[in-house]
N, C-alpha and C positions, 0 to 999 in steps of 0.2 A: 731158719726163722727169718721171716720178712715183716717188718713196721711198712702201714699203708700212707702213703703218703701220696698227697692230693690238694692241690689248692680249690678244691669246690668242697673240701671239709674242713673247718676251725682247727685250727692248731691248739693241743690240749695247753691248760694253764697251770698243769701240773708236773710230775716225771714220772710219767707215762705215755703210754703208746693209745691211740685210739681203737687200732686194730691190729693184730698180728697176725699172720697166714704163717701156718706150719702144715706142713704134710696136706696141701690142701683144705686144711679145715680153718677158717675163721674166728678169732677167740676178740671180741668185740667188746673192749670197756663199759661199763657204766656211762649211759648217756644221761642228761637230762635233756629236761624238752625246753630249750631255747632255741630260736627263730636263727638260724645260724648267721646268718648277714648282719643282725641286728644285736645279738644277743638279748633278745627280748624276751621274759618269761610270757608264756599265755596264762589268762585267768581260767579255772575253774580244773577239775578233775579230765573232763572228757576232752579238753582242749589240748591243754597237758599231754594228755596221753596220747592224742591225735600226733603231735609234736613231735613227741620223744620217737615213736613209731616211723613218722618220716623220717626223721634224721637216721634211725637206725638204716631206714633200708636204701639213707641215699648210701653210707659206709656201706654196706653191701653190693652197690651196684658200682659203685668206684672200684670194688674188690672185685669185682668181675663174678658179683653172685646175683642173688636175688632172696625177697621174703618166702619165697616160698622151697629156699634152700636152709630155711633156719631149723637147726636142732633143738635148740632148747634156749631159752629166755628164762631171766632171772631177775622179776619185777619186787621191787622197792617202795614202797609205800607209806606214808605218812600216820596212814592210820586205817586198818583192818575193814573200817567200816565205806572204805572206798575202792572196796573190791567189785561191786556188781557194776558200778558204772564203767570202771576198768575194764573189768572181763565183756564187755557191750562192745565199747571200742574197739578191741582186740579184738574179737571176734567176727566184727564186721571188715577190719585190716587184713586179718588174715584169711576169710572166708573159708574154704574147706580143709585149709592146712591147717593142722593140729600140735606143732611142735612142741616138744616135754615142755614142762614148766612150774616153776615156785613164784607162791608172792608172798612176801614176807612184809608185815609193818615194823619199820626201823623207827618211829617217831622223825626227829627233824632231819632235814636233807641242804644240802647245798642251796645257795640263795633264795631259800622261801621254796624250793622246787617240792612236789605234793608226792612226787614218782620221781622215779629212777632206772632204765632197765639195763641189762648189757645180754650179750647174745654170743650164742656160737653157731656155726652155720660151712657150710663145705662149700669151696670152688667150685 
């Protein structure tokens, strides 16, 4: 079991790992979508999730992966009714790659954040 450690990703503000590589495979915290240099939340849903998405796939690509090596995404949402715009962005993110997925509405999230996602994804 390896913790990814990388100064071009935020050191978590919690006790936890951002990402851990086992056996090859990627097991990638719960992101939210803050502007990583900044820590600035973006306004609105699609921004949000534009966000969260990048940051995931810079952890991926520090991990010596890529988006289009993800398994499955497990999306976090504030409220059910913020799924199509979600699923727009994602979609356009991802384009032909299809990986498993839930979205669950949790109600509130971490500093005002609308999403949340975390990822597992192979070397």
């Amino acid at each position: 079991m390896k913790p990814l450690i990388s100064d071009k990703i935020p050191t978590p503000r919690g006790h936890y790992s951002t990402c851990i590589e086992h056996n090859g495979i990627l097991y990638i915290a719960g992101q939210l979508p803050y502007v990583p240099v900044t820590r600035e939340i973006p306004e609105g849903i699609e921004a949000q999730t534009k966000q969260v998405l990048e940051n995931l796939e810079l952890i991926l690509t520090e991990a010596g992966s890529s988006k289009n090596k993800v398994l499955q995404m497990r999306i976090y949402v504030t409220s059910i009714e913020l799924w199509d715009k979600v699923n727009q962005v994602y979609a356009d993110f991802f384009e032909n790659h299809k990986p498993a997925r839930i979205v669950l509405p949790v109600g509130a999230l971490h500093f005002g954040s609308l999403i949340e996602i975390e990822a597992t994804a192979w070397v």
